[in-house]
Each structure stands twice: as structure tokens, then as C-alpha cells.
N, C-alpha and C positions, 0 to 999 in steps of 0.2 A: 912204614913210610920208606921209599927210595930214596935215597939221598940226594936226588931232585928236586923232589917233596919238603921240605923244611918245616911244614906246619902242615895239619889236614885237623879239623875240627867241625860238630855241627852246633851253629849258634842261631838262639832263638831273641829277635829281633823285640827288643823292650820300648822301644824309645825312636821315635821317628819327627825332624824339624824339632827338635825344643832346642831353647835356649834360657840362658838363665836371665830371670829379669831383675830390675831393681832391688825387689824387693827380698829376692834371695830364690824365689820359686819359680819354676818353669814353665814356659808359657812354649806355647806352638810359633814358629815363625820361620817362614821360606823365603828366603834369599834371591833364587834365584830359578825358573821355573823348571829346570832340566835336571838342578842337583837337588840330590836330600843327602841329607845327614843322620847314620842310625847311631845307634848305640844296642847292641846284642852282648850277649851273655852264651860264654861256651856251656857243651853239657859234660865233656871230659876232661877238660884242662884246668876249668876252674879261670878263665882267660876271658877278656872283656873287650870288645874290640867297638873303636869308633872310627867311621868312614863315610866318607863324602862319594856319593857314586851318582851315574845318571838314571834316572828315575825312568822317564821314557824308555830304557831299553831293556832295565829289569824293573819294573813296579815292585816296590815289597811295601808290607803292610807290618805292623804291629801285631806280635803276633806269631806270625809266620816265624818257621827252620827254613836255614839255608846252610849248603855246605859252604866254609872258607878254607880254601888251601891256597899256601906261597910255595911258588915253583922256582926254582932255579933256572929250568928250561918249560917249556914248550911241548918238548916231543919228552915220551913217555922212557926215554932209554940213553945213554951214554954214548950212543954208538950215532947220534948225529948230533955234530958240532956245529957244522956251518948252516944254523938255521935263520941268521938276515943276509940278504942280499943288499948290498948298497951299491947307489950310483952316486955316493959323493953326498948327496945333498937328502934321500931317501934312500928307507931300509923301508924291505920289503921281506915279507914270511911268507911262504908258499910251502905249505906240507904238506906231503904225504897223506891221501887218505887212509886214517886209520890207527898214522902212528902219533896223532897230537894229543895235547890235554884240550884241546877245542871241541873235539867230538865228545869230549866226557862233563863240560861245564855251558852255562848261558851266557857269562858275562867275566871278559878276561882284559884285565888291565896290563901294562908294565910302568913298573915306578922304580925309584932310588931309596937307598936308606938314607935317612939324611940325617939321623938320631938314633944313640941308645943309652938308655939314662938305667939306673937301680934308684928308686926311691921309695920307701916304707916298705921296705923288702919287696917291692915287686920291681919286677923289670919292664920296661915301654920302650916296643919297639914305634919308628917314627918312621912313615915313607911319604913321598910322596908320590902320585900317578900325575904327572903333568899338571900342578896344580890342587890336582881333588888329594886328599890326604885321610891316613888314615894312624891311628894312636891306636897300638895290638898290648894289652897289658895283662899281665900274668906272674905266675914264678918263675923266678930266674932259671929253674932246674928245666923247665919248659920251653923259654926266652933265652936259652944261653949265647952268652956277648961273642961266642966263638963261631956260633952260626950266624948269626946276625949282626955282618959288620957295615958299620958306616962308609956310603960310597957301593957296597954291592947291589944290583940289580936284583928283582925278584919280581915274578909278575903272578898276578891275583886274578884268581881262579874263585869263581861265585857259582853254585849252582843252588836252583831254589825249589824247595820241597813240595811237592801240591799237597793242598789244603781238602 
């Protein structure tokens, strides 16, 4: 991993719309017709990750690998910094063909950390994408609080495996 890179993992997708019911058991239920909610299982870190994404623009099913990586940037290298353009009121990203993580994923967020917790020895990182959120939960030797600080930006990087 580049030190861009901060996480790069392939998770296989357990758990798609459950919510827990009364009676302690999980039942299917959607909110809202654009979001789903998974719950996937890494195959190398032993890492657990729960995310609220748009449905319509990656469909994933139960089941299914998809790759999850947190990037610090965008562009694949160090050597370009000024990758938003603002007028004040909007930012805008225009890069480079070639040198983005765009051409290499389906579906890319930017969110905040807004959380990081240790609890029963594992670590949970907290972000949110404007909203949709996501709980990244693993070992802390994995999750370390020194990468993952509260208030840093990181933008999520989804690519999904054909079946």
C-alpha cells in the first residue's frame, strides 16, 4: 500500500438491509429506495466493515467480493496536490486521464472521520460520506488511531468482483 492508500482489503458481502427486530433477530428492511446497508467480512485483515452506499449506482448482492480501499487522495501519486478546484461555494475534481483512483474503482465517495473508538480490543473507525456512514472494525494493529484521525478526510474507493 502507498501511503495514500490507508486501507486496501477484499470483502465478501454477508448481510444486505437487516436490521435487528424486537425480538433480537434480523429481519430485511429498506429505508430508503436508493440506500442499502451491508455488512461484509474482510478475507486479509480479519476487518468487518458496515456501509450505507447507493444501491442504484453499484447494486451488490449477498454474496458477492468487492474491493474496499480508503485513499487519502484521488490521484495515484504525491506529486499532485491541488486536486479540488473551488469557486467558493463548489469544488470541482478534473484529472488527468490516467492518473486517478477513478479509472481503477466503480464507486468512489469522500467522507470525514468523525469517530475512533478501541473497544473489546478491536478498533472502529467512524466516517461519514455526507450522510451515508460507514463502522470499519478490525485490530487496532490494522486500524491504528495514528492513521485514522478524527476530522481527516478519506475518500472510499469500491470496486466489485464479477460473479
Amino acid at each position: 500500500m502507498g501511503d495514500l492508500l490507508v486501507f486496501v482489503d477484499v470483502f465478501e458481502l454477508r448481510e444486505l438491509d437487516m436490521v435487528p427486530s424486537k425480538d433480537g433477530k434480523k429481519v430485511k428492511s429498506k429505508k430508503f429506495d436508493k440506500v442499502s446497508r451491508l455488512l461484509a467480512q474482510s478475507e486479509s485483515y480479519d476487518t468487518e466493515v458496515i456501509l450505507d452506499f447507493n444501491c442504484q449506482i453499484l447494486p451488490l448482492y449477498e454474496g458477492e467480493k468487492f474491493e474496499l480501499a480508503l485513499s487519502r487522495s484521488l490521484y495515484r501519486d504525491r506529486d499532485h496536490q491541488g486536486e479540488l478546484e473551488s469557486t467558493g461555494e463548489v469544488a470541482y475534481f478534473t484529472p488527468k486521464e490516467g492518473d486517478s483512483h477513478l479509472d481503477d474503482y466503480d464507486y468512489v465517495m469522500h467522507g470525514k472521520i468523525f469517530k475512533y473508538a478501541e473497544e473489546d480490543g478491536k478498533a472502529i473507525v467512524y466516517i461519514s460520506y455526507g450522510g451515508l456512514l460507514m463502522a470499519l472494525k478490525g485490530e487496532p494493529r490494522t486500524l491504528r488511531s495514528n492513521t485514522f484521525k478524527v476530522g481527516d478526510n478519506l475518500y472510499l474507493l469500491l470496486k466489485k468482483f464479477s460473479t
